[in-house]
C-alpha positions as CSV (number, residue, x, y, z in Angstrom):
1,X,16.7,150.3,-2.9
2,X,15.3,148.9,0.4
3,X,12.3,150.1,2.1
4,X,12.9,150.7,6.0
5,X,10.7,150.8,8.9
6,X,12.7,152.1,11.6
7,X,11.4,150.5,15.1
8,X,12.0,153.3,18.1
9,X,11.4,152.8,21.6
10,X,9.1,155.6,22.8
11,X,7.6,158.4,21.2
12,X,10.2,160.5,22.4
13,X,12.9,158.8,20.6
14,X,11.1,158.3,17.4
15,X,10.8,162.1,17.1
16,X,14.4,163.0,17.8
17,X,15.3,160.6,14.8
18,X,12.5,162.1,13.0
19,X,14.6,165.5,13.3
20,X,17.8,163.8,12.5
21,X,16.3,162.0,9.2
22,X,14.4,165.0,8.0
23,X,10.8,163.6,9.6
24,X,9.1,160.1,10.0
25,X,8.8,159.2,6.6
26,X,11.4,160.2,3.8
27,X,14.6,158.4,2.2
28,X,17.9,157.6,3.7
29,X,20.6,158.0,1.4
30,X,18.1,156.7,-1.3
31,X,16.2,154.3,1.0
32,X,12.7,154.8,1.5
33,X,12.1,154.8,5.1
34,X,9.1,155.3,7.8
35,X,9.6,155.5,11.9
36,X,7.3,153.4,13.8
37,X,7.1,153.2,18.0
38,X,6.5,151.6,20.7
39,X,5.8,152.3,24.5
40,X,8.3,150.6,26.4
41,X,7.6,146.9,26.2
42,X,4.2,146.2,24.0
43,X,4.6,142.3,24.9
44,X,4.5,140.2,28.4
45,X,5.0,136.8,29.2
46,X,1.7,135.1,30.0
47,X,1.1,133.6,32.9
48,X,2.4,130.0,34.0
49,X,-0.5,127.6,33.4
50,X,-0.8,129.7,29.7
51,X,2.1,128.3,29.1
52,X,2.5,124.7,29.9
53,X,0.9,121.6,28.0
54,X,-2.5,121.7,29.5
55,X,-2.0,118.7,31.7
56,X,0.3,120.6,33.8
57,X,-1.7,123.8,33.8
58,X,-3.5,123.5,37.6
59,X,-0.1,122.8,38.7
60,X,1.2,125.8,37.5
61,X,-2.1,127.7,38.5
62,X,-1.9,126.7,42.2
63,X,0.5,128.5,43.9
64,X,-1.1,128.0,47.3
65,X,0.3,124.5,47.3
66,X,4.2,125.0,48.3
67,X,4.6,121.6,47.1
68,X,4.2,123.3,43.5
69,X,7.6,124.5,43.8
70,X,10.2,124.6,42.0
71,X,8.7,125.1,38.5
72,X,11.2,123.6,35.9
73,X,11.5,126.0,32.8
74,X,11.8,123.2,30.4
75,X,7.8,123.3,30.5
76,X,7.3,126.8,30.0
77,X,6.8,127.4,26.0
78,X,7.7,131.3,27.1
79,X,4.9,132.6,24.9
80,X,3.7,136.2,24.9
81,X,1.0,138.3,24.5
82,X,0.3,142.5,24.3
83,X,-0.1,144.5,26.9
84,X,-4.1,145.7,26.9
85,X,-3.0,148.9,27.2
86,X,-0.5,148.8,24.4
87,X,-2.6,147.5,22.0
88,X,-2.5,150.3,19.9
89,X,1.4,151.0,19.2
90,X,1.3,147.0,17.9
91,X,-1.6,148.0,15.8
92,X,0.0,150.6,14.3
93,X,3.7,149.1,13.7
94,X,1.8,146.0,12.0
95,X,-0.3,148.3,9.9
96,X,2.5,149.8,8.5
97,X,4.9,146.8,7.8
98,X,3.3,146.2,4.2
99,X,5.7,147.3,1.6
100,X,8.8,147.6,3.7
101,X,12.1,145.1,3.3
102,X,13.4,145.2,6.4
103,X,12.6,145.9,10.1
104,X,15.5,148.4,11.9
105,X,15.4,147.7,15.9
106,X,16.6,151.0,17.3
107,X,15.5,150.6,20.6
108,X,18.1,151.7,23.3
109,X,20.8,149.6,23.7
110,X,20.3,148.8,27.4
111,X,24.3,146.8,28.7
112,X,21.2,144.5,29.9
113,X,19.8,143.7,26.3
114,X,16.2,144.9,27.2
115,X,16.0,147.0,24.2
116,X,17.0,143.9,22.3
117,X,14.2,142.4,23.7
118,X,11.7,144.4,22.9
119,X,12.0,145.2,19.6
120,X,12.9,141.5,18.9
121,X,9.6,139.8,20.8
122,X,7.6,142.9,18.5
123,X,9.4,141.1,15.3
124,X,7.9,137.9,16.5
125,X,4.8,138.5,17.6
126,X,4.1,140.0,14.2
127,X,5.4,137.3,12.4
128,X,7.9,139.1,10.4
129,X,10.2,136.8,8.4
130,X,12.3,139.2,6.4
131,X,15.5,140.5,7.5
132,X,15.8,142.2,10.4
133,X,18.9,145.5,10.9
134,X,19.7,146.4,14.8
135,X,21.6,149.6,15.1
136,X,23.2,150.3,18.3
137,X,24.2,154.0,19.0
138,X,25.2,155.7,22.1
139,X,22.2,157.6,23.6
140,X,19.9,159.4,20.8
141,X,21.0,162.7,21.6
142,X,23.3,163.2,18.6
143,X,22.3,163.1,15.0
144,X,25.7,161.6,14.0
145,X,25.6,158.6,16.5
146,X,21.9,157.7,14.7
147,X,23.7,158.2,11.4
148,X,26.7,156.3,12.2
149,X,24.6,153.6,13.5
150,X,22.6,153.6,10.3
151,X,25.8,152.9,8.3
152,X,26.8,149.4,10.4
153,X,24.0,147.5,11.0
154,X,23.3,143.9,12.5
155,X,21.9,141.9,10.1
156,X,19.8,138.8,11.1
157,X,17.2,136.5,9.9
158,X,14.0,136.1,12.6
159,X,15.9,132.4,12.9
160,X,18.9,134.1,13.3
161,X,18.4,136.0,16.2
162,X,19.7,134.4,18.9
163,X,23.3,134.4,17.7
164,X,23.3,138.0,19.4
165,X,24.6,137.5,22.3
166,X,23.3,140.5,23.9
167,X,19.7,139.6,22.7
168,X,20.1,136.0,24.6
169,X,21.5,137.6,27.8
170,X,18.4,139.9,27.9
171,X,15.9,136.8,27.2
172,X,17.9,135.2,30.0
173,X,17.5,137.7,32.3
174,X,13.7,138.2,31.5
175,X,13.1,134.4,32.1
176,X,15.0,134.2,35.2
177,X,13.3,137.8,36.7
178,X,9.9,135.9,35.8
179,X,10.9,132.5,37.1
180,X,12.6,133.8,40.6
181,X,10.1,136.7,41.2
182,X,6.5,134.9,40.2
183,X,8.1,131.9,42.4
184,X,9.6,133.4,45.3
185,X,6.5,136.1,45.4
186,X,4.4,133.5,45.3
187,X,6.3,131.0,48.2
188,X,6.8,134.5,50.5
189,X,3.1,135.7,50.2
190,X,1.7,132.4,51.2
191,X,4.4,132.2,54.2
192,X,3.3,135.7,55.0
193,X,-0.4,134.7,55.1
194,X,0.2,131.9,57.2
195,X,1.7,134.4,59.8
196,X,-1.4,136.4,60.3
197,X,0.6,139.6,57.2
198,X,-2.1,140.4,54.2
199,X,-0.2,142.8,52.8
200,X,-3.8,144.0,52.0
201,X,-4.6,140.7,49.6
202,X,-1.9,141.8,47.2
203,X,1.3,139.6,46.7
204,X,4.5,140.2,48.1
205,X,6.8,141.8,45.2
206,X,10.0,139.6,45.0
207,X,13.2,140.6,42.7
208,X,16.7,140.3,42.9
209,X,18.0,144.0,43.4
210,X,14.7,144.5,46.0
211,X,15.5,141.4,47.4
212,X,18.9,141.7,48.4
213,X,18.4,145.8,49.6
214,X,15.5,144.3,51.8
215,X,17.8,141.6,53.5
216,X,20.6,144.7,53.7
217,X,18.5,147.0,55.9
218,X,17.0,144.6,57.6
219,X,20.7,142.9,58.3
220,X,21.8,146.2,58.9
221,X,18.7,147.3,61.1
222,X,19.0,143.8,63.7
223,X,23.1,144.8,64.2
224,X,22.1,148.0,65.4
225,X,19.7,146.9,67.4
226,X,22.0,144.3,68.9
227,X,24.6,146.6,69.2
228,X,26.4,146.9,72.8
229,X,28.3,150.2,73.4
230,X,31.6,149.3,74.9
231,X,34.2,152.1,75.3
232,X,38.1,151.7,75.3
233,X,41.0,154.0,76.3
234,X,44.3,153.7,75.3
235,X,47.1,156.7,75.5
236,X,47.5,158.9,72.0
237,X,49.7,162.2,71.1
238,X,48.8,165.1,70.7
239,X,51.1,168.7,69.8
240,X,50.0,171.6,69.8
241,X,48.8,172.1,66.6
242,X,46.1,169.5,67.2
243,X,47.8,167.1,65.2
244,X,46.9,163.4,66.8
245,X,49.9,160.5,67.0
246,X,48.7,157.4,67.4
247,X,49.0,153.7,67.1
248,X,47.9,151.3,64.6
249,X,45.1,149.0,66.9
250,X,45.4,145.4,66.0
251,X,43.0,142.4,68.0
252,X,45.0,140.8,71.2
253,X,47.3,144.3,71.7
254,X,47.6,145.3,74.8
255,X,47.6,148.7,75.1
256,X,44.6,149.6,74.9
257,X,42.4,149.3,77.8
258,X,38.3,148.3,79.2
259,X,39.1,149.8,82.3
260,X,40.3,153.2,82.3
261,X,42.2,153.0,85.6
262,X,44.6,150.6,84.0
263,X,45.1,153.6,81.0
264,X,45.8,156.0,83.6
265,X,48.5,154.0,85.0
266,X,50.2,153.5,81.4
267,X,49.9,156.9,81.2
268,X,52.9,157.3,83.6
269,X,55.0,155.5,80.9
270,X,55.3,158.5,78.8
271,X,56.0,162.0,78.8
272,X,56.6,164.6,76.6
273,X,58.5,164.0,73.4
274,X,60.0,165.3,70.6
275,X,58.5,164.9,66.8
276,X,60.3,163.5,64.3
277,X,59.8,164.2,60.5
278,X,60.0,161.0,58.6
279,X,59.0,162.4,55.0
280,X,57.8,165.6,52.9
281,X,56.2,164.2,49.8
282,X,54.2,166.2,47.2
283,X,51.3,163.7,45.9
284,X,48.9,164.6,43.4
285,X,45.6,163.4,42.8
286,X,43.5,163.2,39.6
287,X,39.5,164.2,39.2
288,X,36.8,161.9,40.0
289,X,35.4,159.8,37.4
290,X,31.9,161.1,36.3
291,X,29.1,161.1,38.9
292,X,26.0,158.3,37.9
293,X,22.5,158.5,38.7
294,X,23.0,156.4,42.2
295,X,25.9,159.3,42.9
296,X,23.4,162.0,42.3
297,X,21.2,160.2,45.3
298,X,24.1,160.1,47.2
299,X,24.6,164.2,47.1
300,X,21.0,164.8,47.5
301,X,19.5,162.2,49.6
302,X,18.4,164.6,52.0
303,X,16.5,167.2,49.7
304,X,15.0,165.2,47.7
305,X,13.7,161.2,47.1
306,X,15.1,158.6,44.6
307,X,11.7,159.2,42.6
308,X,12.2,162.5,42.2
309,X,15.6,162.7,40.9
310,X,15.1,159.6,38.5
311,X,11.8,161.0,37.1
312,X,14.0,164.4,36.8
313,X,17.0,163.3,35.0
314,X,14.9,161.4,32.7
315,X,12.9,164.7,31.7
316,X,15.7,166.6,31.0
317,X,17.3,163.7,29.1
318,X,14.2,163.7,26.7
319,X,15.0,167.3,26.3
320,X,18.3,166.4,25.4
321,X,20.4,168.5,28.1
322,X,21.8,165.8,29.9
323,X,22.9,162.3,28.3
324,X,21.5,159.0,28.7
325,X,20.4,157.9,31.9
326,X,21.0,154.2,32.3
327,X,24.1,153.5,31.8
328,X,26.8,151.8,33.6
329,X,29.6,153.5,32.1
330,X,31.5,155.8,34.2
331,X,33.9,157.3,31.5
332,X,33.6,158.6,27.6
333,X,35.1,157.7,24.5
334,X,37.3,159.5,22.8
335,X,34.7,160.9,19.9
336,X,32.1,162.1,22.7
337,X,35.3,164.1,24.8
338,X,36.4,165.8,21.9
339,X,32.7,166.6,20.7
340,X,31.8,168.2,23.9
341,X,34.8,169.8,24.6
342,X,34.2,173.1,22.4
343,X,31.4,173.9,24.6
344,X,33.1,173.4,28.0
345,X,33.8,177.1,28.7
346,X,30.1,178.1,27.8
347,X,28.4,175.2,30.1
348,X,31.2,176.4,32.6
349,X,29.7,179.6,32.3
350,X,26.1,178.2,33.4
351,X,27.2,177.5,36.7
352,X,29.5,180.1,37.2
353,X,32.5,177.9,36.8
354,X,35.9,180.2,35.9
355,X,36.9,178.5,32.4
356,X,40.9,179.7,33.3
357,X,40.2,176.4,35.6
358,X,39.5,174.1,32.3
359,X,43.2,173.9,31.2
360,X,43.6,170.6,30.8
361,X,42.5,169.7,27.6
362,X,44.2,166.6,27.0
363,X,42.1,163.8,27.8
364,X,43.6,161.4,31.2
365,X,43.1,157.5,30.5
366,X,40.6,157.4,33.0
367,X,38.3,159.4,31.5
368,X,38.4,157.3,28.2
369,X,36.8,154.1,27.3
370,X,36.5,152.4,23.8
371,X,33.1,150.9,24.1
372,X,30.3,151.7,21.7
373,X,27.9,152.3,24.7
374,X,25.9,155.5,26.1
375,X,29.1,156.9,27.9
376,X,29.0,158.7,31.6
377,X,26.0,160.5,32.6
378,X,27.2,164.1,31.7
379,X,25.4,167.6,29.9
380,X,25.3,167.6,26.1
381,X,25.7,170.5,23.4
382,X,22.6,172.0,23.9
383,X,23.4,174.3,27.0
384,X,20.5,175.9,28.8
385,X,20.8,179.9,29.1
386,X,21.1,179.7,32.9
387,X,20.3,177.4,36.0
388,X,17.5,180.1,36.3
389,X,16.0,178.3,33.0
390,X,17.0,175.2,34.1
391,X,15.4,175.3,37.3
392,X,12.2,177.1,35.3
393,X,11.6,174.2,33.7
394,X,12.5,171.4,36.0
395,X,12.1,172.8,39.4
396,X,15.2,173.5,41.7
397,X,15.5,169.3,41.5
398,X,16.9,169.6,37.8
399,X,19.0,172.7,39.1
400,X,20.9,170.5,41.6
401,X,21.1,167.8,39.0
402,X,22.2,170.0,35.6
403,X,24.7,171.8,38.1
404,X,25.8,168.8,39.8
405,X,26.8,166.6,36.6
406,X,28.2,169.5,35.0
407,X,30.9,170.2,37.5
408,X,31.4,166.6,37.4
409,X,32.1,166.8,33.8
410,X,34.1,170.4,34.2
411,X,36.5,168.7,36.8
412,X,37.7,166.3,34.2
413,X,39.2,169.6,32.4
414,X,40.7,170.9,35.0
415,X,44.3,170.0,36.4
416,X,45.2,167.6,39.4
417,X,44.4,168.5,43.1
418,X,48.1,169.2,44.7
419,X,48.7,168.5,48.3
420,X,52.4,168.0,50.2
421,X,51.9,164.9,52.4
422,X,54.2,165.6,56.0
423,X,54.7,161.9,58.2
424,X,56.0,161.4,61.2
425,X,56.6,159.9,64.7
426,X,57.3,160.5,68.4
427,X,61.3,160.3,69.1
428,X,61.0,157.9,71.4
429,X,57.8,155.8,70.6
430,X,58.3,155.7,67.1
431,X,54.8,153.5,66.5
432,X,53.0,156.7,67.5
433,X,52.5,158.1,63.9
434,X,50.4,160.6,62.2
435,X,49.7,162.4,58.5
436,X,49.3,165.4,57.3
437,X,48.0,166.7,53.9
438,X,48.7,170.5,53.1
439,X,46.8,171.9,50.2
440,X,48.8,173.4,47.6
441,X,46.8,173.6,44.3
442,X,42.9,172.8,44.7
443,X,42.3,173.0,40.9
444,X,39.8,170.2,40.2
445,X,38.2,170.8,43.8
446,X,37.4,174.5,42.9
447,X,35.1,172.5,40.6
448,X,33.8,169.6,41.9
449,X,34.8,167.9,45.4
450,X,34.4,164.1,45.4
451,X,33.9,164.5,49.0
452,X,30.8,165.5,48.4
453,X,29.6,161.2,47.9
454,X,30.8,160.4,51.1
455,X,28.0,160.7,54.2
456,X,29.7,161.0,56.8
457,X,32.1,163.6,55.9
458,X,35.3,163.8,58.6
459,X,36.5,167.1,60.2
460,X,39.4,168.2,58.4
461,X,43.0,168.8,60.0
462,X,43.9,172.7,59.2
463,X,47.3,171.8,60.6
464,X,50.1,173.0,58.1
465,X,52.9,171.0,60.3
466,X,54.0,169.8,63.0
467,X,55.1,171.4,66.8
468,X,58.3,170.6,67.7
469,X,56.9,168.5,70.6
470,X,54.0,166.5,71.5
471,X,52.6,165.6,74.7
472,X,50.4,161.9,75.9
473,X,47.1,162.3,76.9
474,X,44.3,159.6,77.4
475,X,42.0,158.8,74.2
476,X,38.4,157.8,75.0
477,X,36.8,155.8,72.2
478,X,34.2,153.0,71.4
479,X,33.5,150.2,69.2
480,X,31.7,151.7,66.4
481,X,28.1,150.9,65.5
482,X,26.7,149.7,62.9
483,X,25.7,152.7,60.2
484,X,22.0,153.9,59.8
485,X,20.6,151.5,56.4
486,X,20.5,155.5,54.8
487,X,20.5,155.8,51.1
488,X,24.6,156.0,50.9
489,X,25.1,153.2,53.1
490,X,22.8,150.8,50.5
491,X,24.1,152.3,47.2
492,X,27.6,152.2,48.5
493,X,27.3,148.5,49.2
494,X,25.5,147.7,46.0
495,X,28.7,149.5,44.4
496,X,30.7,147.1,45.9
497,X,29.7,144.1,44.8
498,X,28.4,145.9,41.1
499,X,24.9,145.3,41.5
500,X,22.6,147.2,39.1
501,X,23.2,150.5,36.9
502,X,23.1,153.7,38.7
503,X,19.7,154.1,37.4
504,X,18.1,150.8,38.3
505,X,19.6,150.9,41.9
506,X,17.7,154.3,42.1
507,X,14.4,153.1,40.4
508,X,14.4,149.6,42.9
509,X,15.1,151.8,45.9
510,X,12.2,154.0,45.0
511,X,9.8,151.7,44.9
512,X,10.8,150.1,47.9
513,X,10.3,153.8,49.5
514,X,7.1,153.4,48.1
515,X,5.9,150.6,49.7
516,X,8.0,151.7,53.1
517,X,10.0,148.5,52.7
């Protein structure tokens, strides 16, 4: 027999284990057990000069003196201590650690290792040297991932612990946030006070995702206002279905003109010409992978802010109706597609999805993944009675969301968008070339169009094919500016360099929104 005390992150999560166990004390397969929580992180680093040998502690207080800079972490003991506010939840996990054999950290498990952290600095602080369980399990709203976590443990000693390589990435991460933020917030709000900014006696907030949007928009903001409109001409096709032909523009060509008497003197090159078919391909293209929290912001960045629809989701996630929030996965596994799969026609019914649509049942590779994490952001078993309820209880915000990430999920069940895809060329010009996609089976897109993430959404060509002819005409066009810094443009360019989960981009964009950064 060993006697458990089961370490949850938040309230929220110690009762939904509470309900899966059969409440917060009891036995676990003959183990007596009792669930204990926290409040986010109970612990903080202290401050520099707290933790230095005292000789070195004005140093480390000063941080008026530039010269103070760098700080080298070899002096910093990186000791801790609890969070006034938080006092309490410490109080209460140490009064209950008499009697018990081993401490189980089932805190999330953050891709980052915060949740390792926190429940490991709580084992510290408290001085606990017997063993010490971590149980990993993919978001906590299904009893059998708890359970199935219960069964496979991580078993460490307190000097054990930093054999877990998650656990060291997250202390990592924690010492360099409080190295390069307390440092560079320090060095920035002293250089802004020497310019005549306040910033109304508080210090500048430095971090590395803030930093870096900060620099984007303002990078972003200086091209546009540098940006010189100079317009070009050059000679293009066009039939009379609207179809365009044109040529493929590389630096140094010459046929395309500053001055537009020059184009209308090319013009008087060409004439009408026939349209050649080079090819009549049918293409197929599979769903979308699942929408994240950061693709959510992307649909709705015009109805409502990055606050809103983080502090949303995360409501509804408590209530276990969508999965976890912060994850960076983008796919499922196997054992969470074939759980939720059952229910797909009666979410589809929610959102007035026709379930004749969800006939592909077979799951595509893309949609799979074999990691033990939190899987996709996507709606769970417990389906809402309607959006009505939904939006009830959340306010149209969690409407858009619930109805959003289901169709997201629903497209994965449904078959392949089917398009024929018509090229050609003008007869006698043959580098004058143009494309034409023809529906021919929407299927997924009945569901859920990815087109949907993009801003600036281009006109679509009705054209079904091509006239027999085409006719030159002069094309008027411009060097294109630079894009506005919206909320797409910044999330689309922290997705291509994979900067931050879905969730944080949207949580470090809010506050910046805040502060009208």
């Amino acid at each position: 027999m060993t006697r458990l005390l089961i370490l949850n992150e938040k309230k929220s999560q110690a009762e939904k284990f509470a309900d899966y166990l059969g409440g917060m004390s009891g036995e676990f397969e003959g183990n007596p057990y009792d669930i204990v929580y926290a409040a986010g992180h109970l612990l903080q680093l202290n401050a520099p000069n707290e933790m230095v040998d005292p000789n070195l502690a004005a140093k480390y207080a000063d941080w008026q003196n530039l010269d103070n800079f760098p700080w080298n972490p070899l002096d910093l003991n990186w000791s801790k201590q609890v969070i006034k506010s938080k006092q309490r939840y410490i109080d209460n996990i140490k009064s209950n650690l008499p009697g018990h054999d081993v401490i189980i950290i089932a805190s999330d498990n953050d891709p980052s290792g915060e949740g390792d952290v926190l429940g490991w600095e709580i084992v510290d602080y408290l001085n606990w040297q017997n063993e010490v369980w971590r149980i990993r399990f993919k978001g906590d709203d299904s009893a059998n991932y708890v359970i199935d976590s219960l069964h496979k443990p991580e078993k460490a000693t307190v000097s054990e612990q930093d054999a877990q390589g998650i656990l060291v990435k997250g202390k990592s991460r924690q010492r360099f946030d409080f190295l390069t933020g307390l440092e560079e917030s320090r060095i920035a709000t002293e250089l802004a006070r020497e310019q005549g900014y306040s910033n109304k006696g508080k210090a500048l907030s430095i971090g590395r995702l803030q930093t870096y949007i900060t620099c984007l928009v303002d990078e972003q903001n200086r091209a546009r206002k540098s940006y010189v409109k100079k317009p070009f001409y050059e000679i293009r096709y066009k039939d009379a279905n609207g179809n365009t032909f044109k040529r493929d523009y590389q630096d140094g060509d010459t046929w395309r003109f500053s001055d537009k008497n020059l184009v209308g003197q090319d013009l008087t090159n060409y004439s009408q010409d026939q349209i050649i078919i080079d090819s009549t391909t049918e293409k197929r293209t599979q769903p979308p992978k699942l929408v994240n929290l950061a693709d959510l912001g992307k649909i709705f960045q015009k109805e409502y802010t990055t606050e809103q629809i983080t502090d949303t989701y995360q409501k509804m996630y408590d209530d276990k109706i969508v999965s976890y929030p912060r994850t960076e996965d983008n796919a499922i596994t196997i054992d969470d597609f074939n759980e939720l799969l059952p229910y797909a026609d009666k979410i589809a019914a929610v959102v007035g999805i026709d379930s004749k649509l969800l006939s592909h049942k077979d799951p595509r590779k893309k949609f799979i993944i074999k990691s033990e994490d939190h899987g996709a952001n996507r709606p769970t078993k417990l389906v809402p009675q309607s959006l009505e309820k939904v939006e009830d209880k959340y306010g149209k915000c969690g409407r858009d969301i619930y109805e959003r990430v289901v169709k997201s999920y629903l497209a994965m069940l449904a078959e392949d968008y089917v398009y024929t895809q018509v090229k050609a060329h003008i007869a006698n010009h043959p580098d004058f070339t143009s494309t034409i996609n023809v529906p021919k089976e929407l299927n997924y897109k009945l569901i859920f169009n990815e087109n949907d993430l993009n801003e600036e959404k281009q006109s679509e060509n009705k054209a079904t094919h091509f006239a027999q002819n085409a006719s030159p005409e002069v094309y008027q066009g411009t060097n294109t500016p630079p894009t506005k810094p919206t909320l797409t443009f910044i999330l689309n360019n922290l997705d291509k360099w994979n900067l931050g989960t879905g969730a944080t981009k949207m949580q470090t964009i809010s506050k910046l929104q805040a502060t009208r950064i």
